[in-house]
C-alpha positions as CSV (number, residue, x, y, z in Angstrom):
1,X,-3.3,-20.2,-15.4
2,X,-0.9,-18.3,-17.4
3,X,-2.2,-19.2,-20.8
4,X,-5.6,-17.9,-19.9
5,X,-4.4,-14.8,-18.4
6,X,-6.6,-13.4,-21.1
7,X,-9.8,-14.2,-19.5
8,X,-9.1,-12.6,-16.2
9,X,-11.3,-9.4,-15.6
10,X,-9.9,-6.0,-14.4
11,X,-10.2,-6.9,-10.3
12,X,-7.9,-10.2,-11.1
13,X,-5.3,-9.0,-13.3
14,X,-5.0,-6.0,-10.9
15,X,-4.8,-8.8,-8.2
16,X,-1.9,-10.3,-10.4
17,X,-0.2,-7.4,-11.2
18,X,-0.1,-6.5,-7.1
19,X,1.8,-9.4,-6.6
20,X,4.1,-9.2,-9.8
21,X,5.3,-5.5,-8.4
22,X,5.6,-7.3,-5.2
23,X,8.6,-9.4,-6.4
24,X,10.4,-6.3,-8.1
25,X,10.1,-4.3,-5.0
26,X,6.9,-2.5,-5.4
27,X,4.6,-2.3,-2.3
28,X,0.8,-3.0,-1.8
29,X,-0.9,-0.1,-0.1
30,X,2.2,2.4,-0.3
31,X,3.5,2.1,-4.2
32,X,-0.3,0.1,-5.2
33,X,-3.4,1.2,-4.0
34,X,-4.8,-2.5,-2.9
35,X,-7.7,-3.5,-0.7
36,X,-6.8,-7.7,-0.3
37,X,-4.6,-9.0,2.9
38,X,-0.9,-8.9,3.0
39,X,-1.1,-12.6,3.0
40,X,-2.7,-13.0,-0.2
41,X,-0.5,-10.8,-2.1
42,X,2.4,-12.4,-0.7
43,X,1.0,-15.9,-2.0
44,X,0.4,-14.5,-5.4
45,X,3.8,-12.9,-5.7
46,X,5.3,-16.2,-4.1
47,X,3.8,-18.0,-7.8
48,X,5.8,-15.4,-9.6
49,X,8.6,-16.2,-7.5
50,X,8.5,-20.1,-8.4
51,X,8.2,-19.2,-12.0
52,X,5.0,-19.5,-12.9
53,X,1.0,-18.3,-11.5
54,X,0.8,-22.0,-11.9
55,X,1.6,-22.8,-8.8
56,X,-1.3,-20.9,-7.3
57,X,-3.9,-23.8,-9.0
58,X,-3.0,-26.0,-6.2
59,X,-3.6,-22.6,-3.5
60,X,-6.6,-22.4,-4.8
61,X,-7.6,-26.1,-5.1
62,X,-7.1,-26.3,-1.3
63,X,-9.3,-23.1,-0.7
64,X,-12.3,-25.1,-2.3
65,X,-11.5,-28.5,-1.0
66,X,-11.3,-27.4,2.7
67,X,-14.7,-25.1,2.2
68,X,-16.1,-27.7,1.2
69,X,-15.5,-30.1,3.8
70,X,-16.6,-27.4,6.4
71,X,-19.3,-26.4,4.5
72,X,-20.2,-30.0,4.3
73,X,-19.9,-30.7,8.1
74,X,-22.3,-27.3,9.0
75,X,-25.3,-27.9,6.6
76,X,-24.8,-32.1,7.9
77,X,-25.1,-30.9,11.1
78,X,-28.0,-28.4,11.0
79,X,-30.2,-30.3,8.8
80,X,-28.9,-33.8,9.9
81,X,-29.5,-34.7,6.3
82,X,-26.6,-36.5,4.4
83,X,-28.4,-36.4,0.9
84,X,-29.0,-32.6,1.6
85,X,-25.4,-31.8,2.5
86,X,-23.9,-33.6,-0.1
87,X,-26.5,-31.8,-2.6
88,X,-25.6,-28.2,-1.2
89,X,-21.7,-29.1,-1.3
90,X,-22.0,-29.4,-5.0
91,X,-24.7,-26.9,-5.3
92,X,-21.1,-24.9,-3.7
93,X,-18.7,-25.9,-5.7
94,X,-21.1,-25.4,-8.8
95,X,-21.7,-21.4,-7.8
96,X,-18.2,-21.0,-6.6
97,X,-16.7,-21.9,-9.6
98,X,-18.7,-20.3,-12.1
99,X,-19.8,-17.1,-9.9
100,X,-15.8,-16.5,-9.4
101,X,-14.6,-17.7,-12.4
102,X,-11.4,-18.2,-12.7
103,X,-10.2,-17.9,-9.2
104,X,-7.9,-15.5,-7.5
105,X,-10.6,-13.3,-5.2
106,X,-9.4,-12.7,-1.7
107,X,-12.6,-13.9,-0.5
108,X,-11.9,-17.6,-2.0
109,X,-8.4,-18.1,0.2
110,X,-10.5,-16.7,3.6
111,X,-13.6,-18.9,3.0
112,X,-11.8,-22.1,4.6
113,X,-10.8,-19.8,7.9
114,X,-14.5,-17.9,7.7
115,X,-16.1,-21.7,7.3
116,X,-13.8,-23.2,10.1
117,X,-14.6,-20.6,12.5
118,X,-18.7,-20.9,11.9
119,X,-18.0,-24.7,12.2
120,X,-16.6,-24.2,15.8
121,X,-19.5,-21.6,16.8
122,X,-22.1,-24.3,15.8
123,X,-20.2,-26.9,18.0
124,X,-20.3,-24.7,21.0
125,X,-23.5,-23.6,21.1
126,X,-24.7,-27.1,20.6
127,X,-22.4,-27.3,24.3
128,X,-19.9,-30.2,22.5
129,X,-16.9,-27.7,22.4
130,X,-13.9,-27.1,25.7
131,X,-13.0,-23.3,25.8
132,X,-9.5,-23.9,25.1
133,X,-10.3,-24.3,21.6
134,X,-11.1,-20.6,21.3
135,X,-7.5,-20.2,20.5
136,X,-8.6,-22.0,17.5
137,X,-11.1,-19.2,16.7
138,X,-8.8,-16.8,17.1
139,X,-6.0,-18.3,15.0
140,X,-8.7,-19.0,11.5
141,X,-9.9,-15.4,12.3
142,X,-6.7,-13.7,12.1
143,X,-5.6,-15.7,9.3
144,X,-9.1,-14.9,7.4
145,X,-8.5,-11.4,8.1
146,X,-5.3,-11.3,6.8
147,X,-6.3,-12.5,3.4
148,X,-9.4,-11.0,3.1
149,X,-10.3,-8.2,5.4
150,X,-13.6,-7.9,4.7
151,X,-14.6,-10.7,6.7
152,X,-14.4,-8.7,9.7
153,X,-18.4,-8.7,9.3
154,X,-18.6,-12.3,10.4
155,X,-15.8,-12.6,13.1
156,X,-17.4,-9.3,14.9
157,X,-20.6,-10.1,14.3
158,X,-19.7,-13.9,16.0
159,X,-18.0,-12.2,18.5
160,X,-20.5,-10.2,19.3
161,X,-23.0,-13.3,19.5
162,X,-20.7,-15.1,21.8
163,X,-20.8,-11.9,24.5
164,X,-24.8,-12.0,24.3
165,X,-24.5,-15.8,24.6
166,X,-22.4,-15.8,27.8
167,X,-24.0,-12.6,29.0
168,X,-27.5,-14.5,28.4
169,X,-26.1,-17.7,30.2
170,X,-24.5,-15.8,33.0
171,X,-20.8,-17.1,31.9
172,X,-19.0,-14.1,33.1
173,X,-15.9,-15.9,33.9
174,X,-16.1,-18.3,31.6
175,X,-16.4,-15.9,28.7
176,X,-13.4,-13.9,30.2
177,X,-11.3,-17.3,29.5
178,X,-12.8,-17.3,26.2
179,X,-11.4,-13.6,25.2
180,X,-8.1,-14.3,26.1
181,X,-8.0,-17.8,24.5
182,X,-9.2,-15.6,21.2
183,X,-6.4,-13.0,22.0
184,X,-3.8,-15.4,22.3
185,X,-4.9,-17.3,19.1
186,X,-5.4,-14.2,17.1
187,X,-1.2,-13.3,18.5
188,X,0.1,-16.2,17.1
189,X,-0.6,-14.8,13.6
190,X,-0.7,-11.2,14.1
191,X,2.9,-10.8,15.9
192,X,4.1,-12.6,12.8
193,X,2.5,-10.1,10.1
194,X,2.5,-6.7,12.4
195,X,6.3,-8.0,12.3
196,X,6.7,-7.2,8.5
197,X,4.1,-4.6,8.3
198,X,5.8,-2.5,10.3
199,X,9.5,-3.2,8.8
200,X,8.4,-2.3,5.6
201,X,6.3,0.7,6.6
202,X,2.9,-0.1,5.6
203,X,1.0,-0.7,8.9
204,X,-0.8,2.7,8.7
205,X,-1.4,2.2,4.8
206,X,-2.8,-1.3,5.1
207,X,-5.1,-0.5,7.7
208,X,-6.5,2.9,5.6
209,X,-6.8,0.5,2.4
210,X,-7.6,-2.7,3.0
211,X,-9.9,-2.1,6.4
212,X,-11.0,1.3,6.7
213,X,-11.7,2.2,3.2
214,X,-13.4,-1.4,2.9
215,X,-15.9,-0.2,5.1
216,X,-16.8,3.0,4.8
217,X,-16.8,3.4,0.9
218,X,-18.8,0.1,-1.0
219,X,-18.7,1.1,-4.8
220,X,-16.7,-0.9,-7.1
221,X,-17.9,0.7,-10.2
222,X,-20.0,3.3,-11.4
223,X,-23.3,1.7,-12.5
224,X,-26.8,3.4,-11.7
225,X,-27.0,2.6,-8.1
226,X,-30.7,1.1,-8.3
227,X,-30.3,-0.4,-11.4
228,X,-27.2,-2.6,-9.9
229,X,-29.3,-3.3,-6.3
230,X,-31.7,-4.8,-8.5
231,X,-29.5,-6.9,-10.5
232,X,-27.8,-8.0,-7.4
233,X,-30.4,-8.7,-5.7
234,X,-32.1,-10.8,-8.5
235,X,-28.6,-12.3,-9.0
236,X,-29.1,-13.7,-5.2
237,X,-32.2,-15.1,-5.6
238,X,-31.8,-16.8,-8.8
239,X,-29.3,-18.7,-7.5
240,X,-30.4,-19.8,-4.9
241,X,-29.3,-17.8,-1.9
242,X,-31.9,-15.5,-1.0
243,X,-35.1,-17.3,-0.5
244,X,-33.8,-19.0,2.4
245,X,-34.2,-16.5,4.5
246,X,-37.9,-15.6,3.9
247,X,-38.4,-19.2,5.6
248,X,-36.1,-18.7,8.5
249,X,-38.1,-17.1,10.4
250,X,-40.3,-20.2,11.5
251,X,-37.3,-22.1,12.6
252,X,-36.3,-19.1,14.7
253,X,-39.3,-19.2,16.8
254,X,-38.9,-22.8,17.4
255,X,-36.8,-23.6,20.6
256,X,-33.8,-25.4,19.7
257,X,-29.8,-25.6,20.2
258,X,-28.7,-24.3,17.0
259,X,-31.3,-21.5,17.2
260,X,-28.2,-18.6,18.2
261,X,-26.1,-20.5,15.3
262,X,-29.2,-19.7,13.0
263,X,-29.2,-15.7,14.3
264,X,-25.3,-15.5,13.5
265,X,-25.9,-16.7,9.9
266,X,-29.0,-14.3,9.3
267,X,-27.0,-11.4,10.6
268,X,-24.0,-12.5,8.1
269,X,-25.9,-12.8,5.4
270,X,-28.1,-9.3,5.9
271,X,-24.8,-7.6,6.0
272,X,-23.1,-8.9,3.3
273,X,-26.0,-8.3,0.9
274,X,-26.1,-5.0,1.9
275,X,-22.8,-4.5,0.7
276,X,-23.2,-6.1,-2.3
277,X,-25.8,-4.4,-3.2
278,X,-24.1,-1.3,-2.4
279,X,-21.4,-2.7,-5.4
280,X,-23.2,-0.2,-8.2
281,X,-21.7,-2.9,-10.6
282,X,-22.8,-5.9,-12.4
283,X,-20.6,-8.2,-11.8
284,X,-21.1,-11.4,-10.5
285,X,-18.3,-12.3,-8.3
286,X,-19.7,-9.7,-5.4
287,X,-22.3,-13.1,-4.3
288,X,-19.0,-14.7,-3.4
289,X,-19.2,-12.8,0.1
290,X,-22.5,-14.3,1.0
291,X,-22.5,-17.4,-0.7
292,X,-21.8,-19.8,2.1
293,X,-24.2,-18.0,4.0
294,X,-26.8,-18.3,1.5
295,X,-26.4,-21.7,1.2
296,X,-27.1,-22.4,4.3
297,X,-30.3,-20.7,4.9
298,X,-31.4,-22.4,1.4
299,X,-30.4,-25.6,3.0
300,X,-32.7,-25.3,6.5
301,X,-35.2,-24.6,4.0
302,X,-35.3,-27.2,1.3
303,X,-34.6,-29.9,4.0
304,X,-37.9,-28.6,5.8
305,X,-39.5,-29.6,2.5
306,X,-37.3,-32.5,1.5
307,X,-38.2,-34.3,5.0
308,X,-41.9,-33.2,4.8
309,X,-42.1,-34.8,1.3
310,X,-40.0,-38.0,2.4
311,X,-42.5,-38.6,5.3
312,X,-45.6,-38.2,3.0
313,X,-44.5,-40.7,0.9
314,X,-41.9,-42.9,3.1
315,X,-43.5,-46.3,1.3
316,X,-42.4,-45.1,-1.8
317,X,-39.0,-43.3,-0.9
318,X,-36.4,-45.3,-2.6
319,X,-32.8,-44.1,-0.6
320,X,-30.6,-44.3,-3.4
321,X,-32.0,-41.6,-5.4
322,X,-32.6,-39.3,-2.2
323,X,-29.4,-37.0,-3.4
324,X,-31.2,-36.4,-7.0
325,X,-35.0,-35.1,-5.1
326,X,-32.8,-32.4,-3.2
327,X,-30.9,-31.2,-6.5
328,X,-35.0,-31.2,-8.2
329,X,-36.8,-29.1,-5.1
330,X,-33.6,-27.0,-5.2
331,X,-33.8,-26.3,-8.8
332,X,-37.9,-26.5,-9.2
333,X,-38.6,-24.2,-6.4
334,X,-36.0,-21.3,-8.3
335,X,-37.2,-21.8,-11.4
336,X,-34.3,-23.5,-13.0
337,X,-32.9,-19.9,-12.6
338,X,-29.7,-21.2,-10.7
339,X,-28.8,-23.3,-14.1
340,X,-29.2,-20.1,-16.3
341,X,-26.9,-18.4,-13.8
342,X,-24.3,-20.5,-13.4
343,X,-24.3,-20.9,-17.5
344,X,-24.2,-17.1,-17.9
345,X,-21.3,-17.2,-15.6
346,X,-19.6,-19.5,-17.1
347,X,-20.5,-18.3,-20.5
348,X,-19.5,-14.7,-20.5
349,X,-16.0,-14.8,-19.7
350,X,-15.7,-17.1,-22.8
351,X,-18.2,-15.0,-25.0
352,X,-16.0,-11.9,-23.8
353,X,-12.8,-13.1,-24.7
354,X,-14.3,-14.2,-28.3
355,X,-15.5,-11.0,-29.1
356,X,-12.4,-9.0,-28.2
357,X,-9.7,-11.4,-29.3
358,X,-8.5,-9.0,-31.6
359,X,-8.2,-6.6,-28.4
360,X,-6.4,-9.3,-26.6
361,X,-3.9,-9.9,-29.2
362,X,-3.1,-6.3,-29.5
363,X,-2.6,-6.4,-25.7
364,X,0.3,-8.5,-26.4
365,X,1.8,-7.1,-29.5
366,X,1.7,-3.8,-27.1
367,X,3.3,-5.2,-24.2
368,X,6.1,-6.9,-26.3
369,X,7.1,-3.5,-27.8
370,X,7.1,-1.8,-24.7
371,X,9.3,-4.9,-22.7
372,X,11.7,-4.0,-25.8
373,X,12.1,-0.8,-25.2
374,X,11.2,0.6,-21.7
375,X,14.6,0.6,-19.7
376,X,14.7,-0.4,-15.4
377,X,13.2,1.7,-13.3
378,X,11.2,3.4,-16.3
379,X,7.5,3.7,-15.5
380,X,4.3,3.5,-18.0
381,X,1.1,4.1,-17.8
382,X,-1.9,2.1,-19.5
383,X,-5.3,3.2,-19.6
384,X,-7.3,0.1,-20.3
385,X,-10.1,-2.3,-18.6
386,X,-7.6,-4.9,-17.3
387,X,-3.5,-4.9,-16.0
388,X,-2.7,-7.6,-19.0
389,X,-0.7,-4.9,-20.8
390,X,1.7,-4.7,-17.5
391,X,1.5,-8.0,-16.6
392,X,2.6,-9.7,-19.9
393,X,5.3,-6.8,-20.4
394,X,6.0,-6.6,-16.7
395,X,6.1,-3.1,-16.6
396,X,6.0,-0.7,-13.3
397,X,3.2,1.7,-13.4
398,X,3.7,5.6,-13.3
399,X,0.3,6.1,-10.6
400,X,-0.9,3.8,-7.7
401,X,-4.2,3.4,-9.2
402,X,-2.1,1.2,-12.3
403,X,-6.2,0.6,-14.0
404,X,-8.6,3.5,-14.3
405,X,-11.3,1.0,-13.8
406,X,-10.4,-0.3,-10.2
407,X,-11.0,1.6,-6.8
408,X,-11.6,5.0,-8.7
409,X,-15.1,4.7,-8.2
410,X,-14.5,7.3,-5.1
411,X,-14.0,10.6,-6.7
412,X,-11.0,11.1,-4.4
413,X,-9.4,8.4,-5.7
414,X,-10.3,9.5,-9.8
415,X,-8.6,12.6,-8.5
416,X,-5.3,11.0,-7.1
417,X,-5.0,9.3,-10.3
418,X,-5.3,12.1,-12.5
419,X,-2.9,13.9,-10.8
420,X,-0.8,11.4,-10.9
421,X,-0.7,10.9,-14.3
422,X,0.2,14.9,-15.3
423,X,2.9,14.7,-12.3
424,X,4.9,11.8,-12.8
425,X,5.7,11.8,-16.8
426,X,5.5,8.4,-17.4
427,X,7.6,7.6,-20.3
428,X,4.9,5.8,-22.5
429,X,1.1,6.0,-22.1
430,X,-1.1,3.5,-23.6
431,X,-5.0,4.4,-24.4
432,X,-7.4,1.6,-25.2
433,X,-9.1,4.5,-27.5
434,X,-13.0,2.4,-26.4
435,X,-12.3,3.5,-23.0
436,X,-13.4,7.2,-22.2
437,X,-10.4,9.1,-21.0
438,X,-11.2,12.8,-19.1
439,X,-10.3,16.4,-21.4
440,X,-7.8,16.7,-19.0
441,X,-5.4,14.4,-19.4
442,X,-6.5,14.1,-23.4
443,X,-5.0,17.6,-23.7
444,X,-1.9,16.4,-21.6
445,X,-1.3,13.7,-24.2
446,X,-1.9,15.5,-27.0
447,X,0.5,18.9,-25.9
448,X,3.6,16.4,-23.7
449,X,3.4,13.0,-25.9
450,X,4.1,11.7,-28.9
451,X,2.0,9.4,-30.5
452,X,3.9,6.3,-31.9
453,X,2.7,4.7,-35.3
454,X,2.8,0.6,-34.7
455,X,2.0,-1.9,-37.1
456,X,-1.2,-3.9,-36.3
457,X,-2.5,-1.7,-33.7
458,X,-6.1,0.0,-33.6
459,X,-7.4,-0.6,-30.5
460,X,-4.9,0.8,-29.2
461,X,-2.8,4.2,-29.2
462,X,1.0,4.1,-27.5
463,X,2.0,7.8,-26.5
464,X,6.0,8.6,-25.7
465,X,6.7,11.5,-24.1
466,X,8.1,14.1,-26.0
């Protein structure tokens, strides 16, 4: 919401900001280095368009709502366990809410199409689905792609388990139907943004940014790389999302219909941690990725216990508190830990934005001088840990990499954006003087700018070319 634009960290302002440009003619991928789908920029920039980031609330509502529901539908049909599925949905909403505070990641829009799609794998491999409704599968995949095109990992990985599943069944022709049912689903939505990739000239740039350099380069920050795997990693268990798996094993080795459904999930869920924990960053909106998955290995495994417990003590069982006993083995057998996470969550966005409101207000008393006085078509720069100073002034930046703090891990990238910076002459750089800035562009400053002398500033320093 606009009027806690404030809160939002540096990956969601720059997610903003991508779609602000958007409106004024700016480009993801060719004028902004981005990583999200076309799709999602073009929702955030359609908010802008109808006045007001507002009217993504209601975007993301949906997201959440239809997540849930699938979610819901999956762990209901796996465990066939009402109390536990209703449990884990909330357990969901909980972690989804706090973990991505605020909203706005990629990942959040494609969970309903990611969801949908593992909802239809578990319906035919239980043999209840007609192969026509692979178009289906195709269709959510595209569309998940095209918002968040990371999730690649689960729609190959599925595809993949449905060639081994036909190969192991002996359904050549029938998996033959089954690929072009996906290609003709996954057409429907591709023609239609291939359409406008190409007419604007950003094919070859959105498949560089968004796919390939997704997947070949993981670092989101530069924090020790051990020292972050750790954190990660104890992030995943304490809240719940790892220890599933250490109990999966048994249910593999047990004959059963939603054994291959079981594999597909495991396999999600190892990848995606790997990448997390290939994040060197502590942040905690990485789990996003693999919290579904999680979830639902968590869920075979507390309803193992859950049932064992119920049928030990079936003459006391009392139904209507049957909900309450899955929250207290989920939360008993972690430790409580999952409660201190989703409170530190939720806690340090708040506790951030109270310790650097001064920051925050100087943010605005910056990008209200600079709205005064930067002319169309005039480009700035600001070095700081978050886009606010662009987005509340609306101002174009002078470099594709508009925050020094997003996708410059790769030194490539760092490099790009120095360059950059002593090429273009942008007519006002702004320094957030806590943020360290290389000797090379400090001596740039200090020999081809200005520096301006504005009331109530000290966080900040405001350079005009000379």
């Amino acid at each position: 919401m606009p009027l806690f634009a404030d809160l939002a960290n540096n990956v969601q302002s720059q997610n903003l900001y991508t779609g602000l440009m958007l409106t004024k003619g700016e480009l993801p991928y060719t004028d902004i280095f981005a990583t999200g789908g076309f799709f999602y920029y073009v929702l955030i920039a359609l908010g802008y368009l109808l006045g007001s980031t507002v009217w993504l609330i209601p975007v993301q509502f949906l997201a959440m709502y239809v997540s849930g529901i699938y979610l819901y539908k999956i762990i209901r049909f796996l465990t066939a366990s009402t109390e536990v599925a209703y449990s884990f949905i909330c357990l969901f909403y909980l972690l989804n809410g706090t973990l991505g505070f605020g909203g706005l990641y990629p990942v959040q829009w494609a969970m309903p199409f990611v969801l949908i799609g593992l909802w239809f794998l578990t319906k035919y491999f239980a043999g209840i689905i007609r192969d026509e409704a692979f178009i289906l599968y195709g269709f959510a995949g595209a569309l998940s792609i095209l918002f968040e095109p990371r999730t690649l990992v689960f729609w190959v990985l599925s595809f993949l388990t449905i060639a081994v599943y036909n190969l192991a069944q002996r359904h050549m022709a029938r998996g033959f139907y089954q690929l072009l049912c996906i290609i003709f689903g996954v057409i429907l939505v591709i023609y239609f943004a291939v359409y406008f990739l190409l007419n604007l000239q950003i094919l070859s740039a959105y498949i560089a940014q968004a796919v390939i350099y997704q997947f070949t380069f993981f670092a989101s920050g530069n924090a020790n790389l051990w020292l972050s795997l750790l954190f990660q990693l104890f992030l995943a268990l304490a809240s719940g999302l790892l220890l599933g798996i250490f109990a999966l094993p048994k249910a593999l080795n047990k004959q059963s219909e939603d054994k291959v459904i079981k594999w597909l999930i495991l396999l999600v869920f190892l990848c995606e941690i790997t990448m997390v924990c290939l994040a060197q960053d502590f942040q905690f909106y990485h789990l996003l990725s693999l919290l579904p998955f999680g979830l639902i290995l968590t869920a075979l495994w507390i309803n193992r216990v859950y049932q064992a417990r119920r049928r030990r003590r079936s003459h006391r069982r009392k139904k209507a508190t049957g909900t309450g006993k899955v929250f207290g083995l989920f939360f008993t057998r972690h430790a409580y830990l999952p409660l201190l996470v989703i409170l530190l969550a939720f806690a340090l966005p708040l506790g951030s934005y109270a310790i650097n409101y001064r920051t925050h207000q100087e943010r605005h008393t910056v990008a209200k001088y600079l709205k005064k006085t930067v002319s169309d078509g005039t480009t700035v720069y600001v070095w700081d840990r978050t886009a606010g100073i662009y987005l509340a002034g609306e101002l174009n930046s002078s470099s594709q990499f508009s925050s020094p703090t997003v996708y410059t891990a790769k030194a490539s990238n760092a490099k790009i954006l120095e360059d950059e910076l002593l090429q273009n002459g942008a007519s006002y750089v702004v320094v957030n003087n806590s943020q360290t800035i290389s000797e090379t562009l400090r001596n740039h400053l200090l020999a081809n700018y200005e520096a301006l002398s504005l009331d109530g500033l000290s966080a900040f320093t405001v350079y005009q070319i000379k």
